[in-house]
C-alpha positions in Angstrom: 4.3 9.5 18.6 6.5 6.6 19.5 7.0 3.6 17.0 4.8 1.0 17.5 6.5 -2.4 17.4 5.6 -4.9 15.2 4.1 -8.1 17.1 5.9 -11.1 15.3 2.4 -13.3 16.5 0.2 -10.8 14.1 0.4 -11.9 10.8 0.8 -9.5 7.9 1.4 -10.8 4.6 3.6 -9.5 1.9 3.3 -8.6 -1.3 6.1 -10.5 -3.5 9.1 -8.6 -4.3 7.5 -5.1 -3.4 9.8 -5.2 -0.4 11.1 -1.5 -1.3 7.5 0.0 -1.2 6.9 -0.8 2.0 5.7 2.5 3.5 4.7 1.4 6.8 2.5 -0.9 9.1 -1.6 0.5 9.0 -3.4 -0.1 12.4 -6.9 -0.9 12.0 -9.9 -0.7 14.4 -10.6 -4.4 15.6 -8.4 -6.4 13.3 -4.7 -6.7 13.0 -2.2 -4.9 11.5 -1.3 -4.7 7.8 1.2 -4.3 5.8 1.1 -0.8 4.0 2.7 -0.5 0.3 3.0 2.8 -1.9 0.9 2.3 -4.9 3.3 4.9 -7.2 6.5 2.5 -5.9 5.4 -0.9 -6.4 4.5 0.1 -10.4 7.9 1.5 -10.6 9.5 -1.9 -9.3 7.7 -3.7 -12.4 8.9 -1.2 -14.5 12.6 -1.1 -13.6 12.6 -4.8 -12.5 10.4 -6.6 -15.4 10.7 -4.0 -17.9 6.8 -3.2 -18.3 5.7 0.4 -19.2 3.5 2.1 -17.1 0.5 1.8 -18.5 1.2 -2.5 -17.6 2.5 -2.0 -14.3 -0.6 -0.3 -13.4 -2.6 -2.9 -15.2 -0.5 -5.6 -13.6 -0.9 -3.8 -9.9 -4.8 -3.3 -10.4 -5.4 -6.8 -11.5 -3.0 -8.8 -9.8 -2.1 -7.4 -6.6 -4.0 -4.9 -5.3 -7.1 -7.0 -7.0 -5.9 -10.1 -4.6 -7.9 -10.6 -1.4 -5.7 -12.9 0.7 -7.9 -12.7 3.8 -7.3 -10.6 6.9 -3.6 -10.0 6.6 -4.2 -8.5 3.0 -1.3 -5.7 2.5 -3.2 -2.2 1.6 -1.7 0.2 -1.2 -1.8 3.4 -0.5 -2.5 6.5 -3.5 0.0 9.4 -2.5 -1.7 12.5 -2.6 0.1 15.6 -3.6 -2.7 18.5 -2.0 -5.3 17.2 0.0 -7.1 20.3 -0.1 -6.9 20.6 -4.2 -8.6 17.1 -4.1 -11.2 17.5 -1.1 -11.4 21.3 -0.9 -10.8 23.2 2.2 -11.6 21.7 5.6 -14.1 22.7 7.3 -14.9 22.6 11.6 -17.4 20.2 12.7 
């Protein structure tokens, strides 16, 4: 799959400072493009960068940032997921 350029016209916000958890751009059906941040990153960043623990990054990321509807442009966080099928089970045909 070839990259898909990002149109400078389409605006996608960013999230402050997060710049190093940017995982990619997410397409969606019928709107514009969006930022896309890893969740797992961003909480490190306020642990190295502001010295929280954990347990406030996460706090910090749920409340502030990921709890922060901006409008349309809105960045999305994304989980990682280590086994798909440990969490969904095995796939099965439709």
């Amino acid at each position: 799959m070839a990259d898909k350029p990002i149109m400078e016209d389409v605006p996608m916000l960013k999230a402050d400072g997060l710049d190093k958890a940017i995982i990619g751009v997410g397409s969606r059906c019928g709107q514009n493009d969006i930022l896309v941040y890893d969740y797992e990153k961003c909480c490190q960043i306020f642990v190295e960068r502001d010295g929280m623990t954990y347990d406030e990054a996460v706090e910090w990321m749920d409340y502030n940032v990921v709890g922060a509807w901006l409008g349309e442009g809105t960045p999305m966080f994304v989980y990682p997921i280590v086994d798909w099928h440990e969490m969904v089970g095995p796939e099965t045909a439709h």
